[in-house]
KEVOVEX-817579 format. One record per residue (C-alpha): x, z, y. Coordinates in steps of 0.05 Angstrom, whole numbers, plus 5000, padded with zeros to 4 digits. Last residue first. Example, Ala and Ser with C-alpha at 12.3 -4.5 7.8 and 13.67 -1.06 7.14 Angstrom:
2
527351434979;524651564910;
This chain:
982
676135154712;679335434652;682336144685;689836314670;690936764614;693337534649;700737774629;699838374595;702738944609;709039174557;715139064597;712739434667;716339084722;711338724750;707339384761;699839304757;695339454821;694738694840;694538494769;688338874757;685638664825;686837984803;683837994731;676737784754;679337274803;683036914737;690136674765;692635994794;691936384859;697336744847;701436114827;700135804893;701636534934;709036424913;709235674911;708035784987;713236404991;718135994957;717335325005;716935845065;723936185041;726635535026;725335295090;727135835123;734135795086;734835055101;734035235184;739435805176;743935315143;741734755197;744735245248;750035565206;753134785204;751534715278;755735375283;761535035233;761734445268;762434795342;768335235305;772034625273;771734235355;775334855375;771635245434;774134975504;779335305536;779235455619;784635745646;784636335704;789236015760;792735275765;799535485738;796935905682;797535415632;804735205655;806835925632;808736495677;802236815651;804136875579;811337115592;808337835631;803537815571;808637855515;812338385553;806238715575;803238835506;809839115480;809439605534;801839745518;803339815445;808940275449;805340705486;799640655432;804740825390;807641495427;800541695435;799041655365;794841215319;799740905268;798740265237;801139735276;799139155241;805538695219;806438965150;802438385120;797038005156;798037335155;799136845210;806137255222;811837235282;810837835291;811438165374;814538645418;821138845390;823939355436;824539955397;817540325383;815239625382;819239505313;817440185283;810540065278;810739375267;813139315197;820138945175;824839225117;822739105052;822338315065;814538185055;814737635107;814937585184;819737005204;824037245257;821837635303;818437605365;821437875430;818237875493;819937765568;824038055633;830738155621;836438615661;841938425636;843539165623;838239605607;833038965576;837538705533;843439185528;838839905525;832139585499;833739065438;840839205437;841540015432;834240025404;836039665349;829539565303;828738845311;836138865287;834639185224;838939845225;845140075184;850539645214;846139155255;841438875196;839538165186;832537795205;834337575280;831037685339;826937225380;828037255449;823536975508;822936935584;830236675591;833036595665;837636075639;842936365689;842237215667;838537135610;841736505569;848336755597;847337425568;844937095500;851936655501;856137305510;853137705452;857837365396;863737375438;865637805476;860538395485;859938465395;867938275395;869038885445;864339365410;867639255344;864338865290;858739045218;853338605202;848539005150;845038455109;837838735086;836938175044;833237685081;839937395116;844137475045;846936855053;843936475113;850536665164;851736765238;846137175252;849737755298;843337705343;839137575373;836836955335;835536565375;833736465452;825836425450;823935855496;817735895552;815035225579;813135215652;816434535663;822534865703;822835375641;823934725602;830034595650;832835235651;831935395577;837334755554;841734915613;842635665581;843435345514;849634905541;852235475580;851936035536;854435645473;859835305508;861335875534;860636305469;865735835428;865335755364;860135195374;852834965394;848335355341;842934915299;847934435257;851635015242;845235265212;848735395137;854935695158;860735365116;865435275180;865435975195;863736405262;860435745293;856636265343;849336375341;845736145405;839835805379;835835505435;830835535411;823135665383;819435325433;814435615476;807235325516;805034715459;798834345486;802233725439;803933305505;805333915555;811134085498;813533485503;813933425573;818434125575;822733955505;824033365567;826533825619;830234265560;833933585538;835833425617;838134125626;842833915567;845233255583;847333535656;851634085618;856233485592;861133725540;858133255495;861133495434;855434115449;850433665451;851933525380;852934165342;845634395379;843433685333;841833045364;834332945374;829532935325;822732625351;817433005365;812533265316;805833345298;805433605219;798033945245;800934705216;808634615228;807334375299;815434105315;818634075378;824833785366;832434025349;832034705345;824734595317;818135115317;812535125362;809935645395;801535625423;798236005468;791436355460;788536405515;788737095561;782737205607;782737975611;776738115558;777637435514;784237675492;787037085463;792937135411;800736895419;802836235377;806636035328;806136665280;805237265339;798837605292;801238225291;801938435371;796238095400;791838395344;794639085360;794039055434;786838795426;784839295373;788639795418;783939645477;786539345536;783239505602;789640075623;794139425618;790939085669;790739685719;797739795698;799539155714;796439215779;802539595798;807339165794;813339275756;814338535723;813238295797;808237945812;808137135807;802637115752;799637695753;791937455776;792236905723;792037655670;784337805703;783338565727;775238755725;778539505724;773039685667;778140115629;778340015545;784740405537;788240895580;794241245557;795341745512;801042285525;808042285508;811042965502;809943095424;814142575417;812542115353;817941905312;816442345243;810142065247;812141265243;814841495174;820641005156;823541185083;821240495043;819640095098;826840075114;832340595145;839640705142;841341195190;843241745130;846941115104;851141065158;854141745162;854541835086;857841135086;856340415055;859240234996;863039614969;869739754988;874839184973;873338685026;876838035029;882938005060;881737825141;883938535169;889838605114;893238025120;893337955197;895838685209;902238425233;899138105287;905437915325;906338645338;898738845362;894638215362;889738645323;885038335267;879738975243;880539455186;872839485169;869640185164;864040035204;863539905276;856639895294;854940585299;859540475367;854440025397;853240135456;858440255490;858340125563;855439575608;853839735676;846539685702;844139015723;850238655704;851638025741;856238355795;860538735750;858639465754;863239955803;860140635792;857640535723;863540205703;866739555713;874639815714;879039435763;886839435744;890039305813;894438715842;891338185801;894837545804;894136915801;897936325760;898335665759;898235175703;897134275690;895533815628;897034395574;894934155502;892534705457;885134895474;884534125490;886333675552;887834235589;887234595656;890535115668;890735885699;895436465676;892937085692;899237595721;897238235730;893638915727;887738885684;880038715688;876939265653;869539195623;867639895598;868740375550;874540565585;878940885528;876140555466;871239955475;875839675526;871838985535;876338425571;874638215646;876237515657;870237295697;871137965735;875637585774;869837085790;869836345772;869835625815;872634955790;870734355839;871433655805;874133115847;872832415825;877431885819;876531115804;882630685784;878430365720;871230605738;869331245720;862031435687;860732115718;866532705711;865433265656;865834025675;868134665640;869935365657;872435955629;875635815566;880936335535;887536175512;891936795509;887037135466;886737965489;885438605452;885839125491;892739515485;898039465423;902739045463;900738995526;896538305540;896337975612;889637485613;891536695594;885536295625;883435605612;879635075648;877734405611;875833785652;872633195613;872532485621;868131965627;868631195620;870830585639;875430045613;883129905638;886430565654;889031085702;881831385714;882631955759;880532625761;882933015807;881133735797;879234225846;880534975858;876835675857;878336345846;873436915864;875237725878;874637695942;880037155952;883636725900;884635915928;888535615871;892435105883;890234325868;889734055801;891133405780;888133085719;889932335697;885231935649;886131315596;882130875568;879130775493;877431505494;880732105451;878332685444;879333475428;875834165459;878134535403;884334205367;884933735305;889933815250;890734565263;894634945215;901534645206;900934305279;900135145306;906835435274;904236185259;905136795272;909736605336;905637085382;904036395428;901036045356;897436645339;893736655414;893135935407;890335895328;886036575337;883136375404;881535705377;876335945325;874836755337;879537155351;875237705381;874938115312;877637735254;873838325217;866338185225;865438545168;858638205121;854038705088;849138775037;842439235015;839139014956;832238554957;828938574890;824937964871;817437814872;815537014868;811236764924;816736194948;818036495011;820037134992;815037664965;820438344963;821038944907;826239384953;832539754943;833640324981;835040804927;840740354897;844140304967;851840494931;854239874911;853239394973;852838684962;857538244989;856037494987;859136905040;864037015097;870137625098;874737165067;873436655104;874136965169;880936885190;882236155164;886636075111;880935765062;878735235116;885634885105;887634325164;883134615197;878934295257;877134655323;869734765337;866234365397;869733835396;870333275453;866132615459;867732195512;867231545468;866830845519;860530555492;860029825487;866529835444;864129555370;865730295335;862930655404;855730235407;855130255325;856430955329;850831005398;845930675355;846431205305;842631665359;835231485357;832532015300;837932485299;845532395317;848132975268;856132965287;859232315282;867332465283;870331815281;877531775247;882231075258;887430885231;886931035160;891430555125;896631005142;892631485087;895632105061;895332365131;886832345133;887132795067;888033315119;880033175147;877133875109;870633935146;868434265205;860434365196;855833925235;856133225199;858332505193;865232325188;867131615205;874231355177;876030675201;880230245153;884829765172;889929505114;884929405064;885129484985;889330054967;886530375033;878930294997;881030444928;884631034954;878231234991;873831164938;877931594892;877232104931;869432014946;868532064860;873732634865;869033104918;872133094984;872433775011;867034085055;863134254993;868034714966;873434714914;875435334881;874035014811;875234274807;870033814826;866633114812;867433264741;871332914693;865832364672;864532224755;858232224782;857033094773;849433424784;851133944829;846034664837;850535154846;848135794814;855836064791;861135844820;863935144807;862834834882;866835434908;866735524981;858035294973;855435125040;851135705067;844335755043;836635865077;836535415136;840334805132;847134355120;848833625112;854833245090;857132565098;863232085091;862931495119;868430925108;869930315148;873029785127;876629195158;878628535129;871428315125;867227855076;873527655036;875528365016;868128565004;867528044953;873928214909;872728904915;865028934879;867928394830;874728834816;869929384794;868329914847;863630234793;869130584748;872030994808;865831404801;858931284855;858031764895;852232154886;853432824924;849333314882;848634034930;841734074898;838534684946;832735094931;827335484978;830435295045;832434605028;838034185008;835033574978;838933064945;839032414983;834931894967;837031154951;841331204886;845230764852;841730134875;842230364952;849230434939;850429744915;845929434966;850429615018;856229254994;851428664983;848828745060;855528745082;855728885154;854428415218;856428955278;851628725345;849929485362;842829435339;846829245273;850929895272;846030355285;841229945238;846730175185;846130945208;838330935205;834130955264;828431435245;821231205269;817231795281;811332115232;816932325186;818932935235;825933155223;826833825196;831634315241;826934865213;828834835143;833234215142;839934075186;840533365239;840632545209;845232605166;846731915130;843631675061;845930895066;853231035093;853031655059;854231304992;861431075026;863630385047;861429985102;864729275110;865129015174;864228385205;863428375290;871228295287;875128735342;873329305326;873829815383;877930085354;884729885319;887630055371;894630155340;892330905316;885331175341;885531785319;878732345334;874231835376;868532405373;861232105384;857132655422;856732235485;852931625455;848632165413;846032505485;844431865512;840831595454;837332275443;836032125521;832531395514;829431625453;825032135490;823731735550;820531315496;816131865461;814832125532;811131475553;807631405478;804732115484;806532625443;799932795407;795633345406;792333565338;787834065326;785434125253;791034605227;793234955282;785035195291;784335245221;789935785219;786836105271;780836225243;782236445181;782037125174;775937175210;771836605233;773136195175;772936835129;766537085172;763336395150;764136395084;762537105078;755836925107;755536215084;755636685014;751537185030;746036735050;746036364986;746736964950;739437224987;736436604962;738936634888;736037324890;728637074921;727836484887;728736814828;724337464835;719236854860;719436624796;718937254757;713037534798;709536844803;710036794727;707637514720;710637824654;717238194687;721938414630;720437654603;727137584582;728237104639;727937604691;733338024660;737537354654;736137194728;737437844751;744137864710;746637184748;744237384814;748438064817;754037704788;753737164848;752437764899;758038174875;763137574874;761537294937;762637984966;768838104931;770937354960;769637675031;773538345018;779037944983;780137435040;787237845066;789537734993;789137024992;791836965066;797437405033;798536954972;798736365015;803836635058;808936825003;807736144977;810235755048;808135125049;814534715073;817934745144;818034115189;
């Protein structure tokens, strides 16, 4: 769940001036009447008192009034998320768990497994490690957890499992501290209390040595929206409160290190038992090479982010009733600082963007100044595994040095056999089977890994000689039981991106070595096919999925990083991943670069476009589209009915939901937020937390993840919630991203497939899911600070674009929401190239975009976002998300957006059954009965004054009425007549 946002109070604050003006003028306005009244300037009692009456009155009404137009106004449909609340229902709820169990149970990573030590073979254990009591659970920021669920806690994961565990061990953590340190979106206390090497006293030792002879050890660390794990725990504004007298680190270590409090743990722990079981618990790689220091260590558990349900499945693998099938889903360093991108990851602000600074309202209200920054993609394509097998084949470097744990990785407690038949390759398809068999004594499931190795010319395209291009994993297998796994890919499959000569997909002449393995390193079984003629996918000969060829894009894009080249044994490799020595952006770029500062909606207009219809009486209802084609013509007879008050509200106010427009039958639909859940931000009604994006992706299992969208789908139907915020499809770039936990892997397959599985089934329940954040997001720093994301073409089509294709072209994705940094020297909303040209040219997608979280950034307003592709704001406030400019080329801009976010409307669930019906909020029905006995008080008052009114005239001498009756009130100095003695 996400936190108050400040920067959104103080806009709903300012968006209620004109009311609270009002209430202001009328209040001051009855205050200085009454005082003038009071000093007798009017000398008739009935005058003065019914001059009273009658100001105090008309405040009253001016007050429900403004009241009432701020409730109805500005704040309507904030009250409307706010007091309606649908509930998961308790059948979903439990078909829920079942799968997060499901999922977790196949995410679990058997990583060593030396002399069998696991499964345990005692049902006592002792569980050291701080994390063991404060595990993580999934990411913060929008991956929050839900409190209103139960949350299964990593010890009563191992005692649902039947594991008896130390309860006095336990209880010494607890008593040093029992909440974890929050890293948040708006601050982050990195504090990792550990007890020091001072508090495992002999006594604490002694006892868990004669409880258990085996220990197992957690070790935990959690990331989230809004920072990036610290590389240097000592650098400046790092929040870290030490344990340990000497300072739990040393300067230049990071977070995913183990702090010297958990170091000295360990040797206590190894010193002490002979069989120790190492469980790491988290998204983000982390630094495991400490694991060789240790033969005590036989065993190491990888436990990625399990959610709400999932720590049973740990308890389930560590006693042996689950079989683990878990493989990685990013490969594992042996030293995260020598990997390609680290030096080009983290904080690089540019020096020469002075005049396009920007005073910003972030999320916590306070005013900063946003300066322009960058981040060079400069590995380029080798990216993760492809650098370490493609390096390791060049001879750059020697692979076991570098690589402790491979991509794609895992052990099980049995044992498997893969055989693969030959290759049938005809009409430009190839396609075999696998044999898998189970050769050993306890079942379980097993994974098959298919690899190409594409022809490389020294100095040519750039090409990774390990490259994954399909994946399957087998049912549950009984011990001697095979199943046959059919492998089927196209030619074109293995295309690479020639960004310079052919600007266009080119599959090349030769020989394309084809394996299977049992990781991206290990080789189970080869063959090769070959190509007999280079084939170039251009415009005349597109690839079969592409709806108009792709070509470059994106050549603004490329910056003036020196980029990774395989060229020569990649003798470049020190000077494309050093860490970046220019800090200003160029003449050509910057004259591109453009904010709210320098963008004048006017200077955009074509003088060719002319207005189109608004306000037309066609009689067209939006349930009447549903099923036509995105190009049918009655959308224009829709469309021509809007009017641009309609368009515009529809358009600004796209903040968790999308607006009614009473006129053509649209409801208002609601979004929900959670990469990980569904989760109503405004009511607090959430799902559970399922196992993080990190996690299903360990699973290898695509059948997991349609099953995950199919029940986001139920969910969804339970809380009257129509589109979820995810998939993420962000790629695992670095290990100290912030939303690893959020994004599947460094691999775009794995990404593309498991997200695109994840849309298919909750499209199957009518439920619409924005794939995020398109795109080039793959770090927090700096992601509201006009970050300027800088790769070559090839790396842009290969790798980090690849999983959003997928999501469009087999998800069938209805929904995008873009991402908050810059592409080279344009917000990404803005992008034309990607948002229209790629997105909509090329895969040919059907839907709308939202942003990303509309604040006062510097950089967003809707004017220029619609004019490029991005159809809708994710804001409840208004901001810079009206559009403000009246032209032809606007309002054109307005319609098309219009019809992106209608054309996913309708193929909703809610329009399944025709026009739907929506009854009026139970708040607004309240608030008119409210008006209603309002109205009747002020008639009442009205008649009461009136009555005591004519009373007091009466009161007065007959012979002095028609003197008082032509006297003016107002006069100081007339005399106020005596009342008559009766």
């Amino acid at each position: 769940m996400l936190n108050i946002n400040m920067s959104d109070v103080v806009a709903v604050l300012k968006s209620l001036i004109p009311e609270l003006v009002v209430i202001g003028v009328f209040l001051v306005l009855a205050i200085i009447i009454s005082i003038a009244v009071n000093k007798r300037t009017v000398k008739s009692v009935a005058a003065r008192k019914m001059i009273h009456s009658q100001s105090w009155l008309v405040t009253f009404v001016a007050v429900v009034v403004a009241l009432a137009t701020m409730m109805l106004g500005p704040l309507s449909n904030l009250i409307t998320k706010s007091t309606t609340k649908h509930e998961v229902q308790p059948a979903t709820a439990a078909a829920a768990r079942t799968l997060a169990k499901d999922t977790a149970r196949e995410s679990v990573t058997l990583l060593e497994n030396r002399g069998g030590i696991l499964p345990l073979k005692s049902g006592k254990v002792n569980v050291f490690g701080w994390a063991s009591t404060n595990p993580v659970y999934g990411g913060t920021g929008s991956g929050s957890m839900s409190k209103d669920n139960p949350t299964e806690s990593l010890m009563d994961g191992l005692h649902d499992a039947g594991l008896k565990t130390n309860g006095q061990l336990t209880r010494f953590y607890t008593d040093y501290r029992k909440d974890r340190p929050v890293v948040g979106m708006f601050d982050q206390d990195w504090t990792l209390p550990e007890p020091a090497a001072d508090k495992y006293t002999d006594k604490v030792m002694d006892q868990a040595r004669s409880y258990s002879d085996t220990a197992v050890v957690v070790i935990g660390r959690v990331g989230g929206e809004g920072a990036d794990l610290p590389k240097n725990m000592k650098a400046k504004g790092i929040t870290y409160h030490d344990n340990d007298k000497a300072g739990d680190f040393k300067d230049g270590q990071s977070f995913l290190e183990l702090s010297k409090p958990e170091t000295d743990m360990v040797a206590n722990v190894t010193k002490t038992f002979n069989k120790v079981v190492l469980v790491y618990n988290g998204a983000n790689t982390f630094d495991l090479n400490f694991v060789g220091q240790y033969p005590q260590i036989q065993s190491v558990v990888w436990c990625p982010p399990p959610g709400q349900a999932g720590f049973t499945a740990l308890g389930e693998v560590l006693k042996g009733e689950a079989n683990p099938s878990g493989r990685t889903s990013d490969t594992f360093v042996r030293d995260l600082t020598k990997t390609p991108s680290y030096n080009n990851f983290g904080d690089f602000m540019y020096k020469n963007m002075d005049e396009h600074k920007a005073k910003v309202t972030g999320f916590t209200g306070k005013t900063t100044v946003n300066t322009p920054s960058f981040v060079n993609y400069a590995e380029s394509i080798y990216v993760g595994y492809r650098f370490y097998e493609t390096a390791s084949d060049e001879g750059a470097i020697n692979y076991d040095d570098v690589v402790r744990y491979p991509f794609g990785y895992g052990l099980s407690y049995t044992t498997f056999s893969q055989k693969m038949s030959e290759p049938n390759h005809a009409n430009g398809k190839v396609s075999f089977d696998v044999t898998v068999t189970n050769s050993g004594a306890k079942a379980g499931k097993d994974t098959v890994e298919v690899y190409y190795n594409p022809p490389y010319t020294n100095g040519g395209v750039e090409k990774a000689s390990a490259n994954l291009i399909a994946f399957d994993k087998t049912k549950q297998l009984k011990p001697g039981e095979s199943q046959t796994v059919h492998v089927s890919f196209k030619d074109e499959d293995m295309a690479s991106y020639d960004y310079r000569n052919a600007k266009a997909y080119v599959l090349e002449q030769g020989r394309y070595g084809i394996s299977i393995r049992s990781d991206s390193h290990h080789v189970i079984d080869s063959r090769d096919v070959n190509v007999d003629r280079t084939v170039t996918y251009d415009k005349s000969h597109p690839r079969s999925n592409d709806k108009t060829a792709a070509t470059n894009r994106f050549d603004d894009l490329h910056g003036k990083a020196t980029y990774l080249s395989r060229a020569d044994h990649f003798a470049n490799y020190g000077a494309a991943t050093a860490a970046p020595t220019d800090f200003t952006m160029s003449d050509e770029a910057k004259a591109k670069f453009t904010n709210n500062a320098n963008y004048d909606p006017k200077k955009h207009d074509k003088a060719s476009d002319t207005m189109p219809a608004t306000g037309a009486k066609n009689g067209i209802r939006l349930h009447q589209l549903r099923d036509k084609k995105y190009d049918d013509p009655q959308w224009d007879k829709l469309l021509d009915q809007l009017t641009v008050k309609e368009m515009d509200n529809l358009i600004a106010m796209g903040g968790y939901s999308n607006q009614a427009i009473k006129s053509i039958g649209k409801i208002e639909l609601a979004d929900a937020d959670g990469p990980a859940a569904l989760n109503n931000n405004f009511t607090k009604v959430g799902s559970i937390g399922f196992p993080s994006s990190t996690s299903m992706a360990c699973t290898w299992n695509k059948d997991l993840a349609s099953r995950y969208g199919r029940m986001i789908g139920d969910i969804a139907h339970d809380m009257n919630i129509s589109g979820w915020y995810a998939p993420a499809f962000n790629i695992h770039r670095n290990a100290f991203a912030g939303r690893t936990f959020e994004y599947f892997s460094e691999d775009p397959l794995v990404n593309g497939t498991m997200g695109a599985n994840e849309i298919a089934g909750a499209k199957s329940k009518g439920v619409y899911s924005f794939m995020k954040h398109f795109a080039l997001n793959e770090q927090e720093t700096n992601r509201l600070n006009m970050l300027s994301t800088w790769a070559d073409e090839q790396t842009l089509r290969e790798i980090y674009l690849k999983p959003f294709q997928m999501a469009v072209e087999q998800g069938g994705a209805q929904a995008a929401m873009s991402a908050l940094n810059y592409a080279g020297p344009t917000y990404v909303a803005d992008y034309a190239p990607l948002m229209q040209d790629v997105l909509r040219g090329e895969w040919g997608f059907r839907g709308m975009v939202v942003t990303d979280y509309f604040g006062v950034y510097g950089y967003q307003n809707a004017d220029q976002l619609i004019r490029n592709g991005n159809d809708m704001m994710l804001a409840t406030t208004d901001v810079t998300n009206h559009v403000k400019d009246d032209s032809a080329t606007s309002v054109k801009a307005m319609r098309e957006a219009s019809h992106n976010i209608l054309y996913t409307a309708v193929h909703s669930y809610k329009y399944e059954n025709g026009d739907p019906k929506v009854a009026t909020p139970a708040w607004q029905m309240a608030l008119y009965a409210a008006l209603a006995v309002l109205a009747l008080v002020f008639l009442a008052l009205e008649y009461l004054a009136f009555k005591r009114f004519k009373a007091r005239r009466k009161a007065i001498d007959p012979s002095v009425l028609d003197e008082v009756a032509n006297a003016d009130p107002f006069v100081a100095d007339q005399e106020e007549p005596a009342p008559r003695n009766e």
